[in-house]
TORLUM-943717 format. One record per residue: x, y, z of N, C-alpha, C in turn; residue number from 0; residue in three letters. Coordinates in pm, 1 decimal, always signed. Atoms other than C-alpha are relative to their C-alpha. Layout:
<pts>
+----------+----------+----------+----------+----------+----------+----------+----------+----------+-----+------+
!      nc1 !      nc2 !      nc3 !     cac1 !     cac2 !     cac3 !      cc1 !      cc2 !      cc3 ! seq ! type !
+----------+----------+----------+----------+----------+----------+----------+----------+----------+-----+------+
!        X !        Y !        Z !        X !        Y !        Z !        X !        Y !        Z ! NUM !  ALA !
...
+----------+----------+----------+----------+----------+----------+----------+----------+----------+-----+------+
</pts>
This chain:
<pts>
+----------+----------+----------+----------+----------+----------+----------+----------+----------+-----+------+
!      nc1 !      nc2 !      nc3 !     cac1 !     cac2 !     cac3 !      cc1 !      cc2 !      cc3 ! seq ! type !
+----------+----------+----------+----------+----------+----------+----------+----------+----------+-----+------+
!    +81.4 !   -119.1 !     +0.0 !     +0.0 !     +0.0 !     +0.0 !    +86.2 !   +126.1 !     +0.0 !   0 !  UNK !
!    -70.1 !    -71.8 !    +11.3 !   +287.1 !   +217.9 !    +34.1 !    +63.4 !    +70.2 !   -108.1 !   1 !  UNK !
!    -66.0 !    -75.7 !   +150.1 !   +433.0 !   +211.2 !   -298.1 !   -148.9 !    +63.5 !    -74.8 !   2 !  UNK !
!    +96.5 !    -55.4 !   +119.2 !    +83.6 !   +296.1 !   -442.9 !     +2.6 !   +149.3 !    +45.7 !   3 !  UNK !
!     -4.6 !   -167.0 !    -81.7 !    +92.0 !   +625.6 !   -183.8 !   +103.5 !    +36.2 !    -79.7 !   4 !  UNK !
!    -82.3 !   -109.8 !    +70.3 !   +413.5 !   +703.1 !   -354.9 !    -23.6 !    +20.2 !   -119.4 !   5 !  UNK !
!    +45.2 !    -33.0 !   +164.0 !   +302.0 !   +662.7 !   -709.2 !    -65.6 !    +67.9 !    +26.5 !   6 !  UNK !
!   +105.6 !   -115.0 !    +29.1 !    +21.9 !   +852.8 !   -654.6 !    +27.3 !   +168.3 !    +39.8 !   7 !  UNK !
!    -70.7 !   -121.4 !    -23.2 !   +211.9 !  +1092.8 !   -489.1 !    +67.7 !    +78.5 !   -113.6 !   8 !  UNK !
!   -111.1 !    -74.4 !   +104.8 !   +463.9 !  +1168.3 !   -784.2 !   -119.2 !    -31.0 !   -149.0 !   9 !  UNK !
!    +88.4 !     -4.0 !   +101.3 !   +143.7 !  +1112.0 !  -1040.3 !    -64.0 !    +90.9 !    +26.9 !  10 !  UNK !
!   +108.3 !   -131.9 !    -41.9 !    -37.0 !  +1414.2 !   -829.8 !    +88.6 !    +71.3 !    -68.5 !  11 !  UNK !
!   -104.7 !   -156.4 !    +57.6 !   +283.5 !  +1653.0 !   -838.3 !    +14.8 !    +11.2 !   -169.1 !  12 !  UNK !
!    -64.5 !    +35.2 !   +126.7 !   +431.7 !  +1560.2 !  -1174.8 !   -103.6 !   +121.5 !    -73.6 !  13 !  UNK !
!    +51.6 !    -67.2 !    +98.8 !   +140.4 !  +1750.2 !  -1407.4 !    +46.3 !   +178.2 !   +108.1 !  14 !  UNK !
!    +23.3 !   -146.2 !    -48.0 !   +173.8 !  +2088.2 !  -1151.9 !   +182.9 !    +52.1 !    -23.8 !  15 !  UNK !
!   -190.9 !   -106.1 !    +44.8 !   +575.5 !  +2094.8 !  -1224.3 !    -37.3 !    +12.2 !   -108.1 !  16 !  UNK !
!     -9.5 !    -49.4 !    +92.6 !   +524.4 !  +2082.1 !  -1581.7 !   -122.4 !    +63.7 !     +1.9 !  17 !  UNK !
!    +42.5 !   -100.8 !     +4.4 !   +239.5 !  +2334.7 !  -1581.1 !   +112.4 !    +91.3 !    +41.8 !  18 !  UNK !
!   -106.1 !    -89.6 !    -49.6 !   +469.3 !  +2538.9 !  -1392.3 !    +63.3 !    +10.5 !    -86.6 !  19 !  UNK !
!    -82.9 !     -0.3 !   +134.4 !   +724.5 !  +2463.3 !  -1681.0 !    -46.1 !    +66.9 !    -96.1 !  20 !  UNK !
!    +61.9 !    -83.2 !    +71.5 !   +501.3 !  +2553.2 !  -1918.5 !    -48.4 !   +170.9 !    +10.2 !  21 !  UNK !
!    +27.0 !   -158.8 !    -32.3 !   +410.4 !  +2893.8 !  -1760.4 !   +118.7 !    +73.5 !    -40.6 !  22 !  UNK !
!   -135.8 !    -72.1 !    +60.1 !   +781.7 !  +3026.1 !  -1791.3 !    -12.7 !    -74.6 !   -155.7 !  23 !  UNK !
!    -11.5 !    -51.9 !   +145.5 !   +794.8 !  +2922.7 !  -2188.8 !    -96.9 !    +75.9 !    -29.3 !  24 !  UNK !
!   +108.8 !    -67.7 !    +37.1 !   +486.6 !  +3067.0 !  -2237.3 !    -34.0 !   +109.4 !    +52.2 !  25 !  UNK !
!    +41.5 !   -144.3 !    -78.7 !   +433.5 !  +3381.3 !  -2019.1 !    -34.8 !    +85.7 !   -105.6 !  26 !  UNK !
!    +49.2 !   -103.7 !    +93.9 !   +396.2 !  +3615.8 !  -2279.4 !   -155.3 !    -15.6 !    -72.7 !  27 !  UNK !
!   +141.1 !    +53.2 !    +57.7 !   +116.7 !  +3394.8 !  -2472.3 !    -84.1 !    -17.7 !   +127.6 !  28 !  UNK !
!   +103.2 !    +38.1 !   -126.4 !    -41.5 !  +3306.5 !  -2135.7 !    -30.1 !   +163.4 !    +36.4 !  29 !  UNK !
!    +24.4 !    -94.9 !    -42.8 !    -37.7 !  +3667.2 !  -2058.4 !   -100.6 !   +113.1 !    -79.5 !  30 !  UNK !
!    +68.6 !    -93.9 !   +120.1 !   -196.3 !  +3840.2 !  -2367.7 !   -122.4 !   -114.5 !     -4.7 !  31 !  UNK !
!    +90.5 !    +40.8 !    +53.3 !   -427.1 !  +3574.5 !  -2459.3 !   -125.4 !    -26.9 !   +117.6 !  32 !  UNK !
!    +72.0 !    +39.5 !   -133.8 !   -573.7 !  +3464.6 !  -2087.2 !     +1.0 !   +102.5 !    +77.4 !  33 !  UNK !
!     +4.5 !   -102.8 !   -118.3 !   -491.2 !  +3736.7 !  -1846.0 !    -17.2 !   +129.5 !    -80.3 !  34 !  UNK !
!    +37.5 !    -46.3 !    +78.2 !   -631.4 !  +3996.8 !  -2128.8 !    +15.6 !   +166.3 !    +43.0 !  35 !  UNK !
!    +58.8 !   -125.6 !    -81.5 !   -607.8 !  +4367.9 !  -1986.1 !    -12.6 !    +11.9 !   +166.7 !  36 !  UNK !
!    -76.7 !    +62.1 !   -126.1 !   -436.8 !  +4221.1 !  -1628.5 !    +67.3 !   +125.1 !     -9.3 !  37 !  UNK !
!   -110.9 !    -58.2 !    -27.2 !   -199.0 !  +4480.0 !  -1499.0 !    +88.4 !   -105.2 !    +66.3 !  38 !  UNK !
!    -83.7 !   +111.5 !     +7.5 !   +128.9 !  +4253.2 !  -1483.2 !     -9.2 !    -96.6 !    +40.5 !  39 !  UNK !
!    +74.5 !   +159.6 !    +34.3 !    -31.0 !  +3989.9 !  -1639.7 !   +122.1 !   -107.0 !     +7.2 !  40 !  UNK !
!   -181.6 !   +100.6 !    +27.0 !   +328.1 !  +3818.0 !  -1739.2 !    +41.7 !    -22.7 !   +183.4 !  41 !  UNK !
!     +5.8 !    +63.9 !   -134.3 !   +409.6 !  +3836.3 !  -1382.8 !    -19.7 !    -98.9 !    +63.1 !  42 !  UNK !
!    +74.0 !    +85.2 !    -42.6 !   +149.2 !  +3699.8 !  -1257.7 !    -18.5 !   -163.8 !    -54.3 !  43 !  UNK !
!    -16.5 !   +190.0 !   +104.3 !   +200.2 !  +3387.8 !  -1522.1 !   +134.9 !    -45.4 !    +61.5 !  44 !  UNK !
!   -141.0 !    +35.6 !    -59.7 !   +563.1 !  +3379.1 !  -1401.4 !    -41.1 !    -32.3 !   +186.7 !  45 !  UNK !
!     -0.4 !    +51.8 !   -125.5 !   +466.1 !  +3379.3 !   -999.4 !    -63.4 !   -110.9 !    -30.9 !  46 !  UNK !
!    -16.3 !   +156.1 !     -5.7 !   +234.9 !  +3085.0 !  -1041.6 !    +30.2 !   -105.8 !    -85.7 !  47 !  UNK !
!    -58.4 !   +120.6 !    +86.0 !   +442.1 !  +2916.6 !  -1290.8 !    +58.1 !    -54.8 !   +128.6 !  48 !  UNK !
!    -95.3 !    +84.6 !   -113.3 !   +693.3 !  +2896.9 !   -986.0 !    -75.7 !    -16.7 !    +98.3 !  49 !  UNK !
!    +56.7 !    +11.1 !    -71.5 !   +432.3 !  +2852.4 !   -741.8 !    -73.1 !   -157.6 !    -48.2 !  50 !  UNK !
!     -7.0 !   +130.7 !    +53.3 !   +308.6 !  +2513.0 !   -943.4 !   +111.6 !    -63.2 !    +16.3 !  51 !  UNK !
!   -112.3 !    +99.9 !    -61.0 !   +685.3 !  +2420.9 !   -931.4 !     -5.6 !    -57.0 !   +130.4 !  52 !  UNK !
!    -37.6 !    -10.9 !   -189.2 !   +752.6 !  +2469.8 !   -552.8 !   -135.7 !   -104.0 !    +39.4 !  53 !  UNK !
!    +85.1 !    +73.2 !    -27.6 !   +417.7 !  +2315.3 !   -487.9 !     +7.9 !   -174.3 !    -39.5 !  54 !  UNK !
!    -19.5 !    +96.8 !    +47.3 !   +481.4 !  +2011.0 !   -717.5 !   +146.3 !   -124.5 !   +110.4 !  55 !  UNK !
!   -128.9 !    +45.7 !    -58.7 !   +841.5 !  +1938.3 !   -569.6 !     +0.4 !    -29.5 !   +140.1 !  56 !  UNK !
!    +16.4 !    +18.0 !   -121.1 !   +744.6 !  +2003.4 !   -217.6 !   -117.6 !   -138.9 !    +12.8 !  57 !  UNK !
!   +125.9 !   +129.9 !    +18.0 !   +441.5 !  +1705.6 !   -289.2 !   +117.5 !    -84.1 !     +2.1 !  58 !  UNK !
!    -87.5 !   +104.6 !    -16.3 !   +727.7 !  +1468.9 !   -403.1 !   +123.4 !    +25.7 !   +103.4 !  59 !  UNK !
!    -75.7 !    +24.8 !   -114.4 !   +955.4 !  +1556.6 !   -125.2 !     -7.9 !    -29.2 !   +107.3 !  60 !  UNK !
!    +70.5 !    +17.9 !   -122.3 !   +719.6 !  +1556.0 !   +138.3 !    +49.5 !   +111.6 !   +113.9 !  61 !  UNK !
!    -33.4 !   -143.0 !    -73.4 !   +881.1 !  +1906.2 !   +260.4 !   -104.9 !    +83.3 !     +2.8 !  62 !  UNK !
!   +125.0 !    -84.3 !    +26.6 !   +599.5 !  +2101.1 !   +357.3 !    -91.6 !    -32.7 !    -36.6 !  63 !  UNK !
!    +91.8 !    +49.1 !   +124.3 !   +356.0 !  +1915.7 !   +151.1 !   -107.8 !    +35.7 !    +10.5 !  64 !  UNK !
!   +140.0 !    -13.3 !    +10.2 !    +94.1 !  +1991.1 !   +313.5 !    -61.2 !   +163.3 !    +44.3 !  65 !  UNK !
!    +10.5 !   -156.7 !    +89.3 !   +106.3 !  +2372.9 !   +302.1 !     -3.3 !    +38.3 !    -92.1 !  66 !  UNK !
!    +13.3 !    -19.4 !   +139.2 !   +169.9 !  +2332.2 !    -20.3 !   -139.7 !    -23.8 !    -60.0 !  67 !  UNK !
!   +120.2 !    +32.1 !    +90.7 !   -113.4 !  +2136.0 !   -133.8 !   -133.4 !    +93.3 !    +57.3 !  68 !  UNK !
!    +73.0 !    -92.5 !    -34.9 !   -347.9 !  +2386.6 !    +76.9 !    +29.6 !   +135.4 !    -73.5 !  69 !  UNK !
!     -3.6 !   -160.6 !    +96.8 !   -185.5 !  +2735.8 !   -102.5 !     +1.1 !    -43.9 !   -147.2 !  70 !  UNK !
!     +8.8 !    +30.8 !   +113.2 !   -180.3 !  +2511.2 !   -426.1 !   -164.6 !     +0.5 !    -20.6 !  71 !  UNK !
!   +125.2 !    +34.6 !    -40.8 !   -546.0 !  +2429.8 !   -340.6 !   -101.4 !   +166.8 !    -25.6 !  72 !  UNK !
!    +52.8 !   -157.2 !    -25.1 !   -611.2 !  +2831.1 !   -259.2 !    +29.1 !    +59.8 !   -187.9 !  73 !  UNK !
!    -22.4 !    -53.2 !   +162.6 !   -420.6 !  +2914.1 !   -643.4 !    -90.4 !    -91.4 !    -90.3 !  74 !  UNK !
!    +96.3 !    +44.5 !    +96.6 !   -628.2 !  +2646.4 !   -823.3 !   -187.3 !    +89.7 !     +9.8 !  75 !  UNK !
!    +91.1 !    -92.8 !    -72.1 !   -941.4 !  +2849.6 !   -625.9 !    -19.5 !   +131.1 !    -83.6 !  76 !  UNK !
!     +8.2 !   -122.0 !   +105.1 !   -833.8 !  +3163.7 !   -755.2 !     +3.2 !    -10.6 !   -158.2 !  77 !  UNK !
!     +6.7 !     -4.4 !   +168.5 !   -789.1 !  +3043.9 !  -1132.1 !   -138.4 !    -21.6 !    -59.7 !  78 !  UNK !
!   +148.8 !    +92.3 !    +21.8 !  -1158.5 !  +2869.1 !  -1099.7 !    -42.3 !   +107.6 !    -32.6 !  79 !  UNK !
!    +38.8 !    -44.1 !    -58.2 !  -1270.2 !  +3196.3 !   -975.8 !     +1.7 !   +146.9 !   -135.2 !  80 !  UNK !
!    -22.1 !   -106.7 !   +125.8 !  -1074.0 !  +3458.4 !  -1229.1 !    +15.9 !     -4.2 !    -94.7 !  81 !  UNK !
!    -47.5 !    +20.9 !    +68.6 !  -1017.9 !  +3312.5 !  -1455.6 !   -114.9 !   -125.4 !   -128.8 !  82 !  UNK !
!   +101.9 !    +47.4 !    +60.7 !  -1247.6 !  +3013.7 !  -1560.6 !   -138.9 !     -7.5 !    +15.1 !  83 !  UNK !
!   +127.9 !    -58.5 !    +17.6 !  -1557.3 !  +3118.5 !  -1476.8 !    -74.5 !    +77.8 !    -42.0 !  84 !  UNK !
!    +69.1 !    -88.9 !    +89.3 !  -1577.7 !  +3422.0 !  -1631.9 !     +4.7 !    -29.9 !   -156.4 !  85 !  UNK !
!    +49.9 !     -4.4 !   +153.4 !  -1495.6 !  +3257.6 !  -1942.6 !   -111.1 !   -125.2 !    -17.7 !  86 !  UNK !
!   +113.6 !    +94.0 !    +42.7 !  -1756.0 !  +2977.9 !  -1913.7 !   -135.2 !    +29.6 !     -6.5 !  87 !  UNK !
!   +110.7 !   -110.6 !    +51.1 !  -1997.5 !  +3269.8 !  -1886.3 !     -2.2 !    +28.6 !    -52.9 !  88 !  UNK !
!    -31.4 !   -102.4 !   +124.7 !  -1868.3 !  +3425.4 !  -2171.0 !    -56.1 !   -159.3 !   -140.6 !  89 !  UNK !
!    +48.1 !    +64.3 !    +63.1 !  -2008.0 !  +3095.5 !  -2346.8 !   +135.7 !    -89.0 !    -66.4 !  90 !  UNK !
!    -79.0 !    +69.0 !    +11.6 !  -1640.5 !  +2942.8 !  -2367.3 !     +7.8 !   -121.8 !    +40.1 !  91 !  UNK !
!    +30.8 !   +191.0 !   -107.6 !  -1746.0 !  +2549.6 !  -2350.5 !   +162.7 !   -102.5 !    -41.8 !  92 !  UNK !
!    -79.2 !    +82.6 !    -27.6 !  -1364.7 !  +2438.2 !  -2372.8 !    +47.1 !    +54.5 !   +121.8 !  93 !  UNK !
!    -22.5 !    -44.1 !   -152.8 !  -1328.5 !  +2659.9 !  -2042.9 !    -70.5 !   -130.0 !    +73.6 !  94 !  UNK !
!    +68.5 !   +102.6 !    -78.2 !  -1581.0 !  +2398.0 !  -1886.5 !   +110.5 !    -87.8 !    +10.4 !  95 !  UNK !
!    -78.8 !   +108.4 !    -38.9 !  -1328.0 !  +2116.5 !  -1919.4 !   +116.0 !     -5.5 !   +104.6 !  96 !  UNK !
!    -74.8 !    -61.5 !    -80.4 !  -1064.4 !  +2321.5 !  -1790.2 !    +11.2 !    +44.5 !   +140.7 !  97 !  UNK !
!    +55.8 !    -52.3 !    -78.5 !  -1261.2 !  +2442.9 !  -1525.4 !     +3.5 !   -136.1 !    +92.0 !  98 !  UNK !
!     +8.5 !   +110.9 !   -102.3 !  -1362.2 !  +2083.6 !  -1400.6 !    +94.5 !    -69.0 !    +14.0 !  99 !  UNK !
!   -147.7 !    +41.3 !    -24.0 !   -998.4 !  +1958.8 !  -1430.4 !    +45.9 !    +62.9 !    +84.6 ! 100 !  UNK !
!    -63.7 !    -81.1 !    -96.9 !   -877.5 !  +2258.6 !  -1218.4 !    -63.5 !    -55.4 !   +115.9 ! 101 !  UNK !
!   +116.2 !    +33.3 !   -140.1 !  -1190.5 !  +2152.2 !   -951.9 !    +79.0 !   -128.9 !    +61.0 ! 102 !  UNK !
!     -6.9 !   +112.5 !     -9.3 !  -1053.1 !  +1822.2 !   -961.6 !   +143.3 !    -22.5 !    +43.6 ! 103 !  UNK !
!   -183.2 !     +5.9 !    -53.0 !   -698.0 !  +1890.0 !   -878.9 !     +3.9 !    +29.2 !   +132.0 ! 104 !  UNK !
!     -1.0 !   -113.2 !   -127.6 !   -834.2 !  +2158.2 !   -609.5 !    -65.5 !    -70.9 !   +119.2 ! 105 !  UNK !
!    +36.9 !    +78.1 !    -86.8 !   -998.2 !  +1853.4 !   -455.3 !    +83.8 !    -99.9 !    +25.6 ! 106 !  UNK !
!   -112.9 !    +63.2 !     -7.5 !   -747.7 !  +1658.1 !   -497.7 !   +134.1 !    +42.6 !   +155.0 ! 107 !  UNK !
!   -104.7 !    -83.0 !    -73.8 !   -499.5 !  +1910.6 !   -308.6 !    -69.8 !    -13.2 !   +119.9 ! 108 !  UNK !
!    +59.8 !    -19.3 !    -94.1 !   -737.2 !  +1945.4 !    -55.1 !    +12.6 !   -147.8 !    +91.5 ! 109 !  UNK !
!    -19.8 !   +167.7 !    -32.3 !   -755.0 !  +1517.3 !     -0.3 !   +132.6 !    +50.7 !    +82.5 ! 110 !  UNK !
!   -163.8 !    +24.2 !    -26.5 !   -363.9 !  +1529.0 !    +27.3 !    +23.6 !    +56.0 !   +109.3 ! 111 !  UNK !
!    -49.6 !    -41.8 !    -62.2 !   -351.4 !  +1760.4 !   +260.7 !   -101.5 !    -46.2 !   +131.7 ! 112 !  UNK !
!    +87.9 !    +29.9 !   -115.5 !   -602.6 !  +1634.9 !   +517.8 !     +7.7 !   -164.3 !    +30.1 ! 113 !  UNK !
!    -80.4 !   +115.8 !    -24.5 !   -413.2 !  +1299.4 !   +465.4 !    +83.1 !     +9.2 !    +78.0 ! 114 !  UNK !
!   -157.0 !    -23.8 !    -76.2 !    -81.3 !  +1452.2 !   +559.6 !    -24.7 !    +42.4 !   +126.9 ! 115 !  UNK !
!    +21.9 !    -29.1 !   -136.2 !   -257.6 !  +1576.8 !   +850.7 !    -22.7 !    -76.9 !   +134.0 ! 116 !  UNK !
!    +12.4 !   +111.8 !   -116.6 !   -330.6 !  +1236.3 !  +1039.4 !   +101.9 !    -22.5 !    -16.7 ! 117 !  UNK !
+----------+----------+----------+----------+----------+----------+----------+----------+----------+-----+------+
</pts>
């Protein structure tokens, strides 16, 4: 039962480092096309690029993990919030998928960390 805790462990983190990854190549496109009329939008793509890292790494290290997966938990929150909801109002139905993938991580994070807590 142990090794499946760690697989699942490094199968949680794993997609939030490379998001993170992806945020630094992409900042510019993530910033113009998604964060639209943001005052420092790029920034803001660059903090939680590295805020997906740090979160990811601290999951497979088990440093912190479970602060992490709570302020990872709080940033998936805020993306639901600013990000894909106003465009699934705006009648954007590949936001929906996006939207319930983010939910699903943000419950996810939430699990993990109320694991690490017993």
């Amino acid at each position: 039962m142990k090794t499946l805790g760690s697989l699942g462990r490094f199968i949680f983190a794993i997609p939030f480092i490379v998001f993170g990854v992806m945020h630094f190549m992409n900042a510019e496109d993530m910033a113009s096309d998604i964060l639209t009329n943001w005052p420092i939008a790029e920034a803001i793509v660059y903090i939680s690029g590295l805020a997906f890292i740090l979160a990811g790494v601290s999951i497979i290290t088990k440093i912190q993990a479970k602060i992490a997966c709570l302020l990872l938990a709080l940033l998936l929150l805020i993306i639901i919030a600013t990000i894909h909801i106003p465009l699934v109002v705006g009648g954007d139905q590949m936001a929906m998928s996006i939207l319930l993938r983010d939910l699903g991580l943000l419950g996810a994070s939430l699990t993990y960390a109320s694991i690490l807590a017993k």
